[in-house]
Structure formats: structure tokens, C-alpha cells
N, C-alpha and C positions, 0 to 999 in steps of 0.2 A: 507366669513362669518364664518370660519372651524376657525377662530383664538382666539389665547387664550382670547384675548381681550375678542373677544364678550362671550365667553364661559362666563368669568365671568359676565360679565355684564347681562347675562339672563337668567342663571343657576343656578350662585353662583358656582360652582365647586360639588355641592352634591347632584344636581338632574340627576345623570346620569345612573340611571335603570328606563326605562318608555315602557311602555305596551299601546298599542292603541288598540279599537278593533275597526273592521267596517275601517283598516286604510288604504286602499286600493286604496280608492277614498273621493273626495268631503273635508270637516272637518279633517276627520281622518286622510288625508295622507297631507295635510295642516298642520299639527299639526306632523305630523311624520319627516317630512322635516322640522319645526322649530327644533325641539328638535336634529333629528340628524346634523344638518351641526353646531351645537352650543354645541358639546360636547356630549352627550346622549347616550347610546345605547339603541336604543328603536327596542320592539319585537313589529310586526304589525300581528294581527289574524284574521282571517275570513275563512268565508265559501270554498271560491276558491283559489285554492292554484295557478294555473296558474296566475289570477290578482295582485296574493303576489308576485308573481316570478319577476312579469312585474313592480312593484314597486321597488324591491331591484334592477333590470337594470337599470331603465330609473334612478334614486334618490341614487341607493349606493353609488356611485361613488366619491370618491374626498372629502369624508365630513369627519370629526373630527372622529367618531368612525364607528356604524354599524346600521343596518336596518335587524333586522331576520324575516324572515316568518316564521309564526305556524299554519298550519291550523287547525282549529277546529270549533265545532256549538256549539257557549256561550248561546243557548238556552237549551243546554242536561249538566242537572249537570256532568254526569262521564266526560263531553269532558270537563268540569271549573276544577273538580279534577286534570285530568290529565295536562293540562295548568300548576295547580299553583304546579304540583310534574316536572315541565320542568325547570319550572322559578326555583323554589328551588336549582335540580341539576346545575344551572349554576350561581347561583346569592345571594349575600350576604341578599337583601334585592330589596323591589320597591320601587322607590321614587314617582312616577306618576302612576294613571291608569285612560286613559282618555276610559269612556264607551262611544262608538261613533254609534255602530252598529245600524241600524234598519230599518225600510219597511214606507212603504206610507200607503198601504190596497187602495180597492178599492174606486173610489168615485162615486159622484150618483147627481143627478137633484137635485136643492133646489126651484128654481122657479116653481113657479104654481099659478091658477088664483082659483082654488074650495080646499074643502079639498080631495075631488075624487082623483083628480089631484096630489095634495102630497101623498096620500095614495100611488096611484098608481106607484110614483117616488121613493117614500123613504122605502115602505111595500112590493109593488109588483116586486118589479125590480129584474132581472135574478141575478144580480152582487149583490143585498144588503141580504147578508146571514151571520147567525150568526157563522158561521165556519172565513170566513172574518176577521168580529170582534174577535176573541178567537185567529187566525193568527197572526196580527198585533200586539197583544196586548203580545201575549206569547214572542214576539221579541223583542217587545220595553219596557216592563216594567219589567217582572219577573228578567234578565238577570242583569240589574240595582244592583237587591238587590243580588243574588249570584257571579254574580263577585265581588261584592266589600267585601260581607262577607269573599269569600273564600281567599280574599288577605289581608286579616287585616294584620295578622300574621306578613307577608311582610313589610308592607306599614309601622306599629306600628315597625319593626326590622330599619326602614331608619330613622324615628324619634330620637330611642335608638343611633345610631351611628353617627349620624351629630348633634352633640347641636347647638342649636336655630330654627332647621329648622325641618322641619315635612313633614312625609308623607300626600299627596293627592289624592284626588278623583275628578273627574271633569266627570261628568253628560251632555252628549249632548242631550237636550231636542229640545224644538221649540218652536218661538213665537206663532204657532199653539196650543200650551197648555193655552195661556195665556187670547188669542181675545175668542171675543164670537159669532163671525160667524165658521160657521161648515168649511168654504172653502171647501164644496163640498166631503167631507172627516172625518164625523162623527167620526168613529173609531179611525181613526190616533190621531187628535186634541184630541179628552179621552184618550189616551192612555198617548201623551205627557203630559198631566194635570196629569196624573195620575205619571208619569216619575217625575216632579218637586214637587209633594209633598211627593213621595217616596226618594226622595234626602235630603228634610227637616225630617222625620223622622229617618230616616240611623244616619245624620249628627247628630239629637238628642241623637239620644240614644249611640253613639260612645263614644261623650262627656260628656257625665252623666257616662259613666266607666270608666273616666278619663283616655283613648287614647287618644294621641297626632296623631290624623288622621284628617286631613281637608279634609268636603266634599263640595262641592258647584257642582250647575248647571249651563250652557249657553244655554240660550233660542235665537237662532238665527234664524233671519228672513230668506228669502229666497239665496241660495247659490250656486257655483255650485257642483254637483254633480251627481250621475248614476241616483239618483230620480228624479231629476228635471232636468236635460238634457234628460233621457232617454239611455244614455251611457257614454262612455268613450274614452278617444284614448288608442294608442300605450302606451304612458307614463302613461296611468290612467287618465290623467285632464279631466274634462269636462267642457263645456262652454254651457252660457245661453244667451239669449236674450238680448245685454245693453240697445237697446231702448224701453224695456218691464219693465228691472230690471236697474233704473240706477245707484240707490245703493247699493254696496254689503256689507254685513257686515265684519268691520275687524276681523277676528274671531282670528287671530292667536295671536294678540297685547292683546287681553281679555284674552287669553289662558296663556299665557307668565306672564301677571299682578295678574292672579289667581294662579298659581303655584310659584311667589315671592312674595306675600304677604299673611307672617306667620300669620296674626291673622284674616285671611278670611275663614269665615267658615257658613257654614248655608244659604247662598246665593245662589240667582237666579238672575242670568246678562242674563236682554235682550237686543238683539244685531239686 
């Protein structure tokens, strides 16, 4: 797949500075292995620098260019500053930043027969605290708007040097944003609703200052990964249920159609 062929055919030749976060496991490192064995040099960031390590082994290997680990927490602005003064010293421009990172929070009983019942499930419960809520949300939403602010600079410099094609942003939300059952998980499902229309206004007001930045979202249903397996192997993969889950979402083929197609922009692909 390392050959130039395909490089062109799923790149173009001038998507090759891309940043994943959260790329460790699940989406992100799905999405890290498209981009590198097709040309890319794509930097992967998280919390655990050991998991990053165990990605660049098991996946650097044999691909078209590289896979760097950076650890950092894209929830504390000084660790976003320092990120985009990393990328800077090494890099003309970004061409991708796919924001992937994020948590589940806890979940809690929905069924009940009185309102007692739900009081008691949804009010009383040891695990439903507003600390919970403010966790999940500080990870999954805020980090959205300052990574992508902090990389404009970046992403608006790969626009200026590749004519016809433009920097992008790519929003890992959930179809949990979308449904209107809680799935047991209040805070996450607010959180990602809150993540997809945080995507529509970024994308707005990018485009009203007339930056050449495409931002769009992908709302994917259930996948594998460390939230929803509960872990990971050796290589980072994680695997789920197929007679639970019999379909998975192609995510990496939306991913790929999002990042070549220049006049996509403002969107939410659910998957």
C-alpha cells in the first residue's frame, strides 16, 4: 500500500504533514496507519507515551514515510502551545488534524418503574457526580476548539503552498451526539452533541475570515477501541463483540473522502 500509486490516489501528493490525537488506539490509530503507509508523515499525541511507543513498533515499520510520538495532555493549553512550537520547529505546515481524543464518563441506570426509582438511579447514585460531568466534557469538547485554533496558522500555511487544495480539520464525534437516547451515558452523548456543533461554528467563523481551512465532523457509531473493548493488545488493536456488533463503521474510507474532497466543509458524516 507504501506505493506511489496509491500515495497519489488518496493523498494527492500534498497531504503529507498530519497530526492525529487520541492516535494510539481505536479511530485514531486506524486513521494514523491510513495516512502513514500512503505517504504522510503523521505525528500521533497522547497522554501515554508508552502506548505511542507501542504504535510506532507494532505500525512504523515498512510504510512510505513516519509515525512520531508526542506526548502531551491536549486538554492543558501550555501542553497545545508547546505541541504547535514542536510541529513548527520541524514542519513547513499541517495539512490534516484529525481531533480523535476522548473519554466515555461514567454511565448509570435508565430504567425504572416510579419516579423514586429514577431519582434514585439518575440523582442518588455514588457514580452520577457533577465532577464526572465537567471530566468528560473538559476532554471531549474544550480541546476541539484549541487544537484547532492553535493550528490554524499551520493548516491556513498548507493551503498557501499547495494551490487547489487546503488545510483540514476532521472532528471525531459520535453518533451518541446525534440519537436521543442517553445510552446509559448522559454526559458523554452532551458532550458529543456539544463536540458537533462546536465543529459547525469553528467551521463558520473560519470561513467568514476567509481561511482556506476545511473543518468537518464524523459521527461514528460503535468501533473498536480501549472504550469499548475495555483495552488493547500488544499492537494497540482492540477487538469487540461481532455477534453484538455486526456492523462496523468504515471509518477510515469517510476519513480518506473527507480529507480529498476540497469543497467539504461544515459537515457532520454519520457513520
Amino acid at each position: 500500500m507504501s506505493s506511489q500509486s496509491n500515495n497519489n490516489f488518496l493523498l494527492g501528493e500534498v497531504f503529507n504533514v498530519a497530526l492525529v490525537t487520541g492516535g494510539s488506539s481505536g479511530i485514531g490509530l486506524m486513521a494514523t496507519q491510513a495516512l502513514a503507509v500512503n505517504g504522510a508523515k503523521v505525528y500521533i499525541v497522547g497522554r501515554t507515551g508508552e502506548k505511542l511507543d507501542n504504535v510506532v513498533k507494532a505500525h512504523g515499520q515498512n510504510i512510505a514515510d513516519e509515525i512520531i510520538p508526542i506526548t502531551a495532555d491536549i486538554t492543558l493549553k501550555s501542553d497545545i502551545s508547546k505541541l504547535v512550537k514542536e510541529i513548527e520547529s520541524r514542519e513547513k505546515c499541517l495539512c490534516i488534524l484529525i481531533n480523535n481524543a476522548g473519554v466515555s464518563g461514567n454511565t448509570l441506570e435508565t430504567e425504572a418503574k416510579t419516579a423514586e426509582e429514577m431519582k434514585k438511579n439518575l440523582f442518588d447514585a455514588e457514580n452520577s457526580t457533577i465532577d464526572d460531568w465537567c471530566s468528560t466534557y473538559r476532554t471531549n469538547v474544550p480541546q476541539l476548539f484549541f487544537m484547532t485554533t492553535a493550528f490554524l496558522p499551520l493548516l491556513q500555511k498548507s493551503s498557501e503552498l499547495h494551490y487547489g487544495y487546503s488545510g483540514t480539520v476532521i472532528n471525531i464525534t459520535s453518533i451518541s451526539g446525534i440519537v436521543q437516547s442517553s445510552q446509559h451515558h448522559f454526559g458523554y452523548n452532551a458532550s458529543k452533541a456539544a463536540s458537533i456543533q462546536l465543529t459547525k461554528l469553528l467551521a463558520s467563523e473560519v470561513a467568514n475570515n476567509g481561511l482556506k481551512v476545511r473543518i468537518n465532523s464524523i459521527a461514528p457509531g460503535v468501533f473498536p477501541s480501549e472504550m469499548t473493548a475495555g483495552g488493547s493488545g500488544e499492537d494497540q488493536k482492540s477487538h469487540i463483540d461481532k455477534e453484538k456488533y455486526q456492523k462496523l463503521p468504515a471509518s477510515v474510507r469517510v476519513m480518506i473522502k473527507t480529507w480529498q474532497e476540497q469543497y467539504f466543509s461544515h459537515w457532520r458524516i454519520s457513520i
